[in-house]
C-alpha positions as CSV (number, residue, x, y, z in Angstrom):
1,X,100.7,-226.7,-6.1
2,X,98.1,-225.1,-4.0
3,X,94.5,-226.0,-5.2
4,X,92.6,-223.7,-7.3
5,X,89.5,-221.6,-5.3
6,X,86.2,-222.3,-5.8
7,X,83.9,-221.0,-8.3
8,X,82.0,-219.2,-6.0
9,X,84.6,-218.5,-3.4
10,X,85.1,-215.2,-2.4
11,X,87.4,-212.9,-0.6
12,X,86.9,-209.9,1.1
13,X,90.4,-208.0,1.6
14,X,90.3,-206.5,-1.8
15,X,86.7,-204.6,-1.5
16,X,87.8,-204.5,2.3
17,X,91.0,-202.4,1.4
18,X,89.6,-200.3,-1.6
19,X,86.8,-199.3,0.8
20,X,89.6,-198.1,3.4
21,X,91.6,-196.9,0.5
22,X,88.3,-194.3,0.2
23,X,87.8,-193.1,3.6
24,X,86.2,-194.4,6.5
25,X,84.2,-197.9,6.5
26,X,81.3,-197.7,9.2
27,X,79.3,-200.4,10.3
28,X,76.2,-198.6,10.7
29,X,76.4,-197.1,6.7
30,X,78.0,-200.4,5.4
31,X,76.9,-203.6,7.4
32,X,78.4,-206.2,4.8
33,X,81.4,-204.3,4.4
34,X,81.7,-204.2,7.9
35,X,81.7,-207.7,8.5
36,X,83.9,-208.2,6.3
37,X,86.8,-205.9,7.6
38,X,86.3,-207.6,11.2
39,X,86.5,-210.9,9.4
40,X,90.2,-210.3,7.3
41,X,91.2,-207.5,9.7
42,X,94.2,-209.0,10.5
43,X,95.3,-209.2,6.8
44,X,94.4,-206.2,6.6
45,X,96.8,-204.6,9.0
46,X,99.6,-206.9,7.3
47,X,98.7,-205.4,3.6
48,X,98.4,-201.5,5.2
49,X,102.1,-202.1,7.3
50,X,104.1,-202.3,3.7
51,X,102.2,-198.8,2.6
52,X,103.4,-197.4,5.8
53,X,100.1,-196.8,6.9
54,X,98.2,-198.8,10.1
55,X,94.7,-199.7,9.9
56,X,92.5,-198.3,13.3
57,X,89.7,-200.2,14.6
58,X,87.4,-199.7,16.9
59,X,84.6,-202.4,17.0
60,X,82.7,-200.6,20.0
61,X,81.9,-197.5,18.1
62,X,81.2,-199.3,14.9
63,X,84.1,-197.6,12.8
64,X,87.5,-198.0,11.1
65,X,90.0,-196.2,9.2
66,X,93.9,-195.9,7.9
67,X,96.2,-193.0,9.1
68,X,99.9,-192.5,8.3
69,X,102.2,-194.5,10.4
70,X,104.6,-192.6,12.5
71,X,108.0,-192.2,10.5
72,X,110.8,-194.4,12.5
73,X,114.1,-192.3,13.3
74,X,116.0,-193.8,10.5
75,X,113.9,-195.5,8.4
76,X,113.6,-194.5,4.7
77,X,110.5,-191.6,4.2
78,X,107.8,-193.1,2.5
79,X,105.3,-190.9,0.3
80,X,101.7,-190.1,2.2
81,X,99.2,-191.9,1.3
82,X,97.0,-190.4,3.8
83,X,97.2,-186.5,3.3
84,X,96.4,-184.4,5.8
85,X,94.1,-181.7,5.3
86,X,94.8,-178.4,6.8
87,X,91.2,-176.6,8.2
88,X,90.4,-173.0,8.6
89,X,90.1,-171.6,12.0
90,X,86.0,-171.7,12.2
91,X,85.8,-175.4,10.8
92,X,88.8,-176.7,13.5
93,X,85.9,-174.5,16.1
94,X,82.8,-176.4,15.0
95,X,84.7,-180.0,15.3
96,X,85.9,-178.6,18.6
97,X,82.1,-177.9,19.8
98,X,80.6,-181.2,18.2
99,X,83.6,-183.2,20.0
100,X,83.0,-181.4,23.4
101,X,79.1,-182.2,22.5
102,X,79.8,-185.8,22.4
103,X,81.7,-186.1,25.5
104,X,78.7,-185.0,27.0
105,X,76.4,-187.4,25.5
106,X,78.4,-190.2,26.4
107,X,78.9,-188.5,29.9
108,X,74.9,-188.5,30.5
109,X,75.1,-192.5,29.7
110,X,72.0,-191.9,27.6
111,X,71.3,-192.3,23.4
112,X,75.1,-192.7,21.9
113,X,73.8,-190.8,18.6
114,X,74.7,-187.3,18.8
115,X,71.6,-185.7,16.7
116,X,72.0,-181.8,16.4
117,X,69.3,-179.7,14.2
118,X,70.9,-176.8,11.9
119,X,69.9,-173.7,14.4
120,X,71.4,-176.5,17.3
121,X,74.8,-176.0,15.3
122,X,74.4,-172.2,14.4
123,X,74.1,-171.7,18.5
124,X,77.0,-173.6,19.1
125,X,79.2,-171.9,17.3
126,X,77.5,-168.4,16.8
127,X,79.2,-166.6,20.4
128,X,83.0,-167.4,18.5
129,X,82.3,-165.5,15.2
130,X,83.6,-162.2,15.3
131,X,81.0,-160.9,13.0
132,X,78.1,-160.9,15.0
133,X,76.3,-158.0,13.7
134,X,76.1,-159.6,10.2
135,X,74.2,-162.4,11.4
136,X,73.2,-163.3,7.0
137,X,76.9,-164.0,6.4
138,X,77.3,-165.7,9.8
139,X,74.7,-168.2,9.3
140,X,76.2,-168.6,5.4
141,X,79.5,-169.1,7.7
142,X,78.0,-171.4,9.5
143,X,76.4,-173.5,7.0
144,X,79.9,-173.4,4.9
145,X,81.5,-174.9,8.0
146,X,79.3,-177.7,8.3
147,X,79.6,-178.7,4.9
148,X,83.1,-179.0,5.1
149,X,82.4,-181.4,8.4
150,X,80.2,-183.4,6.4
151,X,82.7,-183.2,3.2
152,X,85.5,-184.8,6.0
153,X,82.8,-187.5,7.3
154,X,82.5,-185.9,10.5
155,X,78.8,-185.1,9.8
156,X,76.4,-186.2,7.7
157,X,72.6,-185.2,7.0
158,X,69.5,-187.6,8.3
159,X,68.0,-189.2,5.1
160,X,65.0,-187.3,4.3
161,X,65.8,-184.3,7.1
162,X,67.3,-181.2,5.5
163,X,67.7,-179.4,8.9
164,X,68.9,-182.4,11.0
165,X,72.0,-183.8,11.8
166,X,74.4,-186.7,13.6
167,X,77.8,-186.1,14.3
168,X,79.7,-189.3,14.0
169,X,81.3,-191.2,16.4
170,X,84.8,-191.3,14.3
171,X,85.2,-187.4,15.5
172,X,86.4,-189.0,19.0
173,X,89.4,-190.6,16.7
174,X,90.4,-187.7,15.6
175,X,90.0,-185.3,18.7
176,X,90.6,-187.8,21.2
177,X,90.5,-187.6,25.1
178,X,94.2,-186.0,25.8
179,X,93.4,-183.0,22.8
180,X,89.9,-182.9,24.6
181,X,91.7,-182.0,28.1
182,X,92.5,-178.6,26.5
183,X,89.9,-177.9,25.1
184,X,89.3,-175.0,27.5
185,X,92.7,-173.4,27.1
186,X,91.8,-173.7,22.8
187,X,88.4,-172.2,23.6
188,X,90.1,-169.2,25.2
189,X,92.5,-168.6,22.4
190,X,88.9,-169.0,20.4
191,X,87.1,-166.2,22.4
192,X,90.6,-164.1,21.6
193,X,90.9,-164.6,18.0
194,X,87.0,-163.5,17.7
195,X,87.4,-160.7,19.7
196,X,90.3,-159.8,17.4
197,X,88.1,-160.3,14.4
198,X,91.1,-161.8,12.5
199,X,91.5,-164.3,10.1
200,X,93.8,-167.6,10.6
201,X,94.0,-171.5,10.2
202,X,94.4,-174.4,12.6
203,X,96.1,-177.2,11.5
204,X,94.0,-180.7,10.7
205,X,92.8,-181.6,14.8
C-alpha cells in the first residue's frame, strides 16, 4: 500500500493542466505557474497524449501551450479540444505585420520585447486597408483588430499605458519561420485584395 502524502505536500500537474486547459501559461505573467510546468512537464505531456492533444514548450522564450495532435491515418477521430478559431482577413494582416515585426527585432540582436504604441500599429497596417479615405472607420478598424490580437493572447496592453503595446513572443509559435518565408508572396495577395476593396477571411495562421 503506497504511503499516504503529506499534509502539506503538494502537487503541481493539476493547477499546471487547468492553467494549459485555459490558454497559454507564460513565464513572464505567471512565474510560480511557470516553474511549476517546467518542474512536472513531462507528466504533463503523458496526461495531454490520452486527450490527443501535445503539450509545446519552449523554455527560451518563456512560453507554453497545448495544440491538437495530428490525426494518425487510421486511428479513431477524437473530438477537439483545442478549436481553431477562424480570423477575418485584416486581423490574419496585423498578426502577419507584428510577426514580420518580430523577426526583425530578433534580427537587430537588440531588446527581445517587441513594444509598439497604438499609431506604431495603425501605420503598420493602414497602407492594406482599402478604405483609405475614411481614415475614422479605419482607425475603429484598426483598433477592432487589435483587440481581437489581444482577445487571442497575441497582444496585450502595458499595465498603466493605454496607448502602448508588446506583442508576445508566442506569435512566433503560431506563425513560424517556414509560414514567415512567404510572407511576401501573402503580402502581395494583401496589396490585391485592398486594391479590390473586397471583403474575405483567412483561415487561423
Amino acid at each position: 500500500m503506497s504511503p499516504s502524502p503529506e499534509p502539506n505536500s503538494r502537487d503541481p500537474l493539476p493547477a499546471v493542466l487547468v492553467a494549459l486547459m485555459k490558454g497559454v501559461v507564460d513565464a513572464q505573467d505567471d512565474p510560480a505557474a511557470w516553474q511549476d510546468l517546467l518542474s512536472v512537464h513531462a507528466r504533463v505531456r503523458d496526461y495531454v497524449a490520452l486527450l490527443g492533444l501535445e503539450l509545446i514548450v519552449d523554455e527560451a522564450e518563456g512560453y507554453a501551450f497545448l495544440r491538437q495532435r495530428p490525426q494518425l491515418e487510421g486511428a479513431p477521430e477524437l473530438p477537439r479540444l483545442v478549436a481553431r478559431r477562424p480570423l477575418g482577413y485584416s486581423v490574419s494582416l496585423l498578426l502577419v505585420l507584428l510577426r514580420k515585426r518580430l523577426a526583425e527585432l530578433d534580427a537587430s540582436g537588440g531588446d527581445t520585447r517587441l513594444i509598439l504604441s497604438r499609431m506604431e500599429i495603425a501605420d503598420l497596417v493602414r497602407l492594406f486597408h482599402a478604405d483609405r479615405t475614411n481614415e475614422a472607420r479605419t482607425v475603429d478598424r484598426i483598433d477592432a483588430d487589435l483587440a481581437k490580437a489581444i482577445e487571442l493572447g497575441f497582444v496585450r496592453r502595458l499595465k498603466g499605458e493605454e496607448e502602448r503595446f508588446e506583442v508576445r513572443r508566442i506569435l512566433k509559435a503560431f506563425l513560424d519561420a517556414q509560414w514567415l518565408e512567404a510572407f511576401d508572396a501573402k503580402l502581395a495577395a494583401y496589396r490585391e485584395h485592398s486594391a479590390g476593396g473586397k471583403g474575405g477571411k483567412e483561415g487561423t495562421p
